[in-house]
N, C-alpha and C positions, 0 to 999 in steps of 0.2 A: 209875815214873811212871804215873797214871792220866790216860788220854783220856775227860774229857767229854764229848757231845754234844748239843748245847743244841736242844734241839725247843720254846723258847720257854716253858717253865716261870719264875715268877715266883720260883722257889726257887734256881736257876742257881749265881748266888754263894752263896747257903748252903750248898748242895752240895759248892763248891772249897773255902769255909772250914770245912765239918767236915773234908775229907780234908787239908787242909793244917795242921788244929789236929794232924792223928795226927803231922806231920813229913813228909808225901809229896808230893812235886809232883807238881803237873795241870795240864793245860791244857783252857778250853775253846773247841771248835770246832763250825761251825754244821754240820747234816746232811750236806750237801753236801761237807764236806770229803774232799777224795779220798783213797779207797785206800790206793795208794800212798803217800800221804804219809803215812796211818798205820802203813804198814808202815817207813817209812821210821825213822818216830819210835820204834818199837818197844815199845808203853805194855807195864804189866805187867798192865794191868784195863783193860775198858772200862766207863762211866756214861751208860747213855740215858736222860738225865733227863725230867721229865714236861712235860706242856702244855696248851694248851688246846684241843686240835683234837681232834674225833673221826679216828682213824684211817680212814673212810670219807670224811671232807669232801673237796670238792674242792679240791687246792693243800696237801694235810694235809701236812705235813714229813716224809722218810723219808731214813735213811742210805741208803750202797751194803750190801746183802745179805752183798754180802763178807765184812762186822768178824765175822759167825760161822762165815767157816771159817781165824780167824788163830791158830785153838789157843790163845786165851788168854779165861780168863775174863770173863763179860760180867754185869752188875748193870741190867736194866732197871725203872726207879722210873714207875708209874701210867700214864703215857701210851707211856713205855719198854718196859714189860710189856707194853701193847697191840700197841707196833709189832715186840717181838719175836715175840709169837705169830703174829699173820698173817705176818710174814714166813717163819717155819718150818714153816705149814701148819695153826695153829691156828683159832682163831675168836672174832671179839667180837662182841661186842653190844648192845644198847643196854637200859640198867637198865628196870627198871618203875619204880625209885626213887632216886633219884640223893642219893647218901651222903657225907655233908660234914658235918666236924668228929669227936670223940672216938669211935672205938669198940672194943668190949675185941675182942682179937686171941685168938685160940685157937692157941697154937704144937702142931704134930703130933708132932713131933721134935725136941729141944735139938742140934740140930749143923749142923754148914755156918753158913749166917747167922744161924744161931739158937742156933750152942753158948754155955751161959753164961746164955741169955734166959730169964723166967721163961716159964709156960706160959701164962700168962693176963697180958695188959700191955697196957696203951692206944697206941693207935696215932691217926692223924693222917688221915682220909679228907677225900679230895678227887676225886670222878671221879665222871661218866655212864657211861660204857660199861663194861663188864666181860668180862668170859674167857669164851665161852661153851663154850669145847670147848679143850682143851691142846694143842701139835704132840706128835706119837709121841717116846716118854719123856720125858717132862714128867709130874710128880705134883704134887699138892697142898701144901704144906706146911704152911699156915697158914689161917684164915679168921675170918670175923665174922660176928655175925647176920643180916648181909643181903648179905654178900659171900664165894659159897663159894669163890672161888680168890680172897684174899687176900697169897697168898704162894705160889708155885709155883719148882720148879728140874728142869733136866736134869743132874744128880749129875758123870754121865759126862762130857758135853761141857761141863760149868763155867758152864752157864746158870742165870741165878738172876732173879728179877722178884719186885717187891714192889706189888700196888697201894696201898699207901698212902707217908706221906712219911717216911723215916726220918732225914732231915735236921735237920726243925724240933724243937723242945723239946719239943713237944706227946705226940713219939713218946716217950716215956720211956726206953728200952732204946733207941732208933733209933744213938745213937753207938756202945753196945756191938757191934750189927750192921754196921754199915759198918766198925768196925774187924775186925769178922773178917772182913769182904769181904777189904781192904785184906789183911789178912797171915795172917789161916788159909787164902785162897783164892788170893788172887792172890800171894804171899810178897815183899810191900814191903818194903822198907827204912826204918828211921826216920831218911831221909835229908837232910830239907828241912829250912832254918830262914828268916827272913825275911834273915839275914845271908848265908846262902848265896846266895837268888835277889837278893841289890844283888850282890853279885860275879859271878855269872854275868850280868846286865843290866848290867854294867859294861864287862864281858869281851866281851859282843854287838854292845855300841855303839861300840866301839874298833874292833870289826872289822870293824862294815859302813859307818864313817863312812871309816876313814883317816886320809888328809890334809885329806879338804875343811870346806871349814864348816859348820856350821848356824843355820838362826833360827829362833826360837822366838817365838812370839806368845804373850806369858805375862799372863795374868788376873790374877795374886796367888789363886787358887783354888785347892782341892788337887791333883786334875787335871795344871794344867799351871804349879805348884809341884814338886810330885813330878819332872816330865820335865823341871823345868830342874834341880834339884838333881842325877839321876842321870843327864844331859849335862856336866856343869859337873864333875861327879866324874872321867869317863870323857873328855872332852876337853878339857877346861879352857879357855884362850882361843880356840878355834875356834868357838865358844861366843856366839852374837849373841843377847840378848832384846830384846822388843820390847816394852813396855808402855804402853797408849793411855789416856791418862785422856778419858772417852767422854763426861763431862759429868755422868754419872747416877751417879759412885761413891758410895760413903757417904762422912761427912763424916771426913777426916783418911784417908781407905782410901791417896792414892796416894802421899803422905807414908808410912806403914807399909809398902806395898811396896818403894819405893825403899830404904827404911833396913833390910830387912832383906834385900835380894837386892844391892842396890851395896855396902851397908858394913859386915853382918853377913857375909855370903856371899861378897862378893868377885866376884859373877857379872857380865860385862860386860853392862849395861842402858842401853838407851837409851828415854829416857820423851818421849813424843809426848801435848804438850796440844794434843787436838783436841775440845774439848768445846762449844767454839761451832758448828765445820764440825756435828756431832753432832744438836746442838740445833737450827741452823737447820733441818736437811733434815728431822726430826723435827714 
């Protein structure tokens, strides 16, 4: 399992859906998430994804220091990188030229997140600030013409940072590197399937619901579609939806809900026309 942790990068989900495309489950959770509960969870990698804050702003997002002394490999991506350096004793600092969109990547050495990669490959910039100084063992590995720590790692301690995005498309090679984060580094499992996690969110909801019931305030949207389908799997008639026609559906929308959640589905629904109370107050 790999722990992401979201410093408010618009990349976030991309991020879970390339590591979930390998077969591994993630979860993400916000800076703040405690500690202990990461140790609890036990990840095999961790993912400090990128954002939009300078590391020096005021209110800038930062984990606990902790997640680098839990002996397990760490993957910091652009603003990741940043917050790993300052927190280990490095240094950033702010571009003279702030570098956004394609630039060719110079790889120094084919191994760690690079075994496999070519030596020259297009990469994905997106960042202001940059590395100005490494924490002690910390080397180089990678760079571009206007960004000389492009790629950097601590070999030893399983520290790895990437300023650019190996997520999106743009990176060409960027899925070959996260997969060998994933299992030359961190040694994943190809464990995950989208069938696995409905039987473990099956298995969840069984257990923290019980005996009691629940109600669901259901849209017809996919949202809170999805939470009634995988309530209705997992507890069946404890199981209350609620559906408001609010005045403003589209034309035939609350017709289509009903017929496919009362009589395709079987889900107990109760449909509430309150489209006048709606429209008056409106």
């Amino acid at each position: 399992m790999i722990l992401i942790i979201d410093f408010g990068s618009q990349y976030n989900q991309l991020i879970a859906r390339r590591v979930r495309e390998q077969q591994v489950y993630c979860r993400i959770e916000p800076p703040d998430f405690p500690l202990s509960a990461i140790r609890a969870m036990a990840p095999e990698g961790i993912i400090l994804s990128g954002g939009p804050a300078s590391i020096y702003a005021k209110g800038a997002p930062r984990a606990d220091r902790g997640i680098f002394d839990l002996g397990i490999p760490v993957l910091g991506i652009c603003y990741g990188l940043q917050f790993m350096v300052d927190a280990l004793g490095g240094r950033v600092v702010g571009s003279a030229k702030r570098e956004y969109g394609f630039a060719e990547l110079f790889i120094k050495k084919q191994k760690g997140l690079f075994a496999g990669v070519e030596k020259k490959t297009p990469c994905w910039m997106s960042h202001g600030d940059s590395i100005g100084e490494l924490p002690r063992g910390f080397s180089v590995t990678a760079s571009t013409a206007n960004t000389k720590v492009a790629a950097a790692e601590d070999a030893r301690r399983r520290f790895y940072g990437l300023q650019f995005h190996p997520e999106v498309v743009h990176t060409r090679e960027g899925g070959k590197m996260l997969a060998n984060f994933l299992f030359g580094l961190c040694r994943c499992a190809r464990a995950w399937s989208m069938k696995s996690f409905v039987s473990r969110a099956v298995e969840d909801i069984r257990m923290q619901v019980g005996q009691e019931k629940v109600i669901l305030g259901l849209s017809g949207g996919v949202d809170s579609s999805v939470a009634a389908v995988l309530l209705h799997r997992a507890i069946g008639r404890q199981l209350t939806c609620v559906f408001v026609d609010n005045g403003v559906l589209r034309e035939g929308e609350a017709k289509r809900v009903i017929d496919m959640f009362k009589k395709h589905l079987h889900i107990n629904l109760r449909f509430v026309r309150a489209g006048k109370i709606f429209l008056r107050r409106l």
